[in-house]
C-alpha positions in Angstrom: 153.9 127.4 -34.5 152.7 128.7 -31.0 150.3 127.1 -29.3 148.3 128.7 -26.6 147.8 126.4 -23.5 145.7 129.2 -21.9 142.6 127.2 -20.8 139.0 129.3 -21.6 137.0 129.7 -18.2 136.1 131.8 -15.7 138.5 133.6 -13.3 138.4 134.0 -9.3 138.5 137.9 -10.2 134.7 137.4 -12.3 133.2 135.4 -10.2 134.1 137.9 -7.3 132.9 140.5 -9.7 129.3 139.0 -10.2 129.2 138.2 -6.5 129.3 141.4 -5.4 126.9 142.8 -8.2 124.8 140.2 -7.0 124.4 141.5 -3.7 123.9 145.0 -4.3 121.3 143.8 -6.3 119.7 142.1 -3.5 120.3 144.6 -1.1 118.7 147.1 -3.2 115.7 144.7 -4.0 115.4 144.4 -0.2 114.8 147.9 0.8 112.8 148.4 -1.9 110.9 145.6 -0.4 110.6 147.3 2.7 110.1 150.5 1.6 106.8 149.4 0.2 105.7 147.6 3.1 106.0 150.2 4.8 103.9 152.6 2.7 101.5 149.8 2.4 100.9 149.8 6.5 101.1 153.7 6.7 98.1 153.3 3.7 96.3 151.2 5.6 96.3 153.4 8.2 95.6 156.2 6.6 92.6 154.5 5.1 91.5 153.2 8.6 91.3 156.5 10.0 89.2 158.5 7.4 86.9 155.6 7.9 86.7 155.8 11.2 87.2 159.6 11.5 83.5 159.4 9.1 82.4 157.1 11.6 83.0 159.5 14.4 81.4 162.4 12.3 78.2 160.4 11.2 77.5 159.4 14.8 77.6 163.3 15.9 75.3 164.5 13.1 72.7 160.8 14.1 73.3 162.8 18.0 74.7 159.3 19.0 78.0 161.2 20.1 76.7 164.5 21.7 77.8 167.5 20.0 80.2 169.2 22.5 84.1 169.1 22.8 86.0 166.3 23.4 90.0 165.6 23.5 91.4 162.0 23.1 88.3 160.0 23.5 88.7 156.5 22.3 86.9 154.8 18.8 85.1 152.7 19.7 84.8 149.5 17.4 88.2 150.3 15.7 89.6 147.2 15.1 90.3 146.8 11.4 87.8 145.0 9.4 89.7 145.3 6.4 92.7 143.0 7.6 92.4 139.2 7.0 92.8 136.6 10.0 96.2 135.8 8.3 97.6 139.0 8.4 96.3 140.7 11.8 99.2 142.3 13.8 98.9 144.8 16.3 98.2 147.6 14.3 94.6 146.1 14.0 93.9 145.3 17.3 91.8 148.1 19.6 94.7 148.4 22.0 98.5 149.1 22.1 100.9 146.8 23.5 100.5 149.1 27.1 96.6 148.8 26.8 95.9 151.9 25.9 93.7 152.6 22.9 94.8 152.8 19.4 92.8 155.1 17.7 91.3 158.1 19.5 89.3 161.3 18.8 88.9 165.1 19.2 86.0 167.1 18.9 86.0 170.3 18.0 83.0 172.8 17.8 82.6 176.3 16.5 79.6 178.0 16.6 79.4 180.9 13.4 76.6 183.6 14.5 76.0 185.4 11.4 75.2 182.2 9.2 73.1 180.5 11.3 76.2 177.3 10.9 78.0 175.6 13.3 81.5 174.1 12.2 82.5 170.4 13.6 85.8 168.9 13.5 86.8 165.5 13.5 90.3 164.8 14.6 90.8 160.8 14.6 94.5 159.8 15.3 96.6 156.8 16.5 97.2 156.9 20.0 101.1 156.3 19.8 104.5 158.4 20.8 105.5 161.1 18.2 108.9 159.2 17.6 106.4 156.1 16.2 105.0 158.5 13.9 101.3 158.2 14.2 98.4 158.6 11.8 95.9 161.3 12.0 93.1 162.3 9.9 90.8 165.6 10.0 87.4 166.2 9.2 85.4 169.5 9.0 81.7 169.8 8.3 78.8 172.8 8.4 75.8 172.1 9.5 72.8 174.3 9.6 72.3 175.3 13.9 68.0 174.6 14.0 66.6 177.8 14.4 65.8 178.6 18.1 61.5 178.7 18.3 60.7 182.3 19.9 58.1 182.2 22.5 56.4 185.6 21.3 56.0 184.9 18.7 53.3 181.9 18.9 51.2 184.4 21.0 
């Protein structure tokens, strides 16, 4: 009769084994992680620019913002009211780290003749280098040009 002295347990060679599996695990859980916090802020964005990019319009159609051309004109009253005190960064602050402002506009106006419309374009965007990747967001509107009152023809 043989008996077996091999003793039941776990090898160096398995626990190497689920070490390794356990990191690519958490190195794959990790970018993941990141990947959605970055989508998250890049969301955020987004959604902070169509608001303020309505903003921007609203205020030309109430005449607060007069209805001509601009280029890169800062947003006033940008600074994110949908970030909580614990999570405000400087993404949701009015200025960039070089004092420049964060989110600014363009205006753009067409006039159409033949319909009596004029065509208004919101551009809001973030006011950061192209390598950073900033956020932009685009409006367009029609509005009805008020018909010009003819002098001869109240006489």
């Amino acid at each position: 009769m043989r008996v077996s002295l091999r003793k039941s347990g776990i090898t160096i060679l398995e626990i190497m084994l689920a070490l390794v599996f356990l990191g690519s695990c958490l190195a794959i859980l990790s970018e993941m992680s990141r990947h959605g916090l970055t989508s998250a802020r890049a969301a955020r964005d987004m959604t902070q620019a169509e608001l303020l990019c309505e903003s921007v319009l609203a205020k030309v159609r109430l005449g607060i913002i007069e209805m001509e051309p601009a280029f890169d004109v800062p947003v006033s009253g940008s600074s994110s009211k949908l970030m909580t005190d614990e999570v405000l960064d400087t993404h949701a602050l009015d200025v960039t780290d070089t004092g420049s402002p964060l989110w600014v506009y363009l205006l753009e106006i067409n006039e159409i003749d033949e319909y009596g419309l004029v065509e208004i374009a919101v551009t809001v965007r973030q006011n950061l280098p192209e390598e950073q990747r900033p956020i932009a967001c685009r409006l367009v509107r029609w509005l009805a040009l008020e018909p010009e009152e003819d002098d001869t023809a109240t006489e």
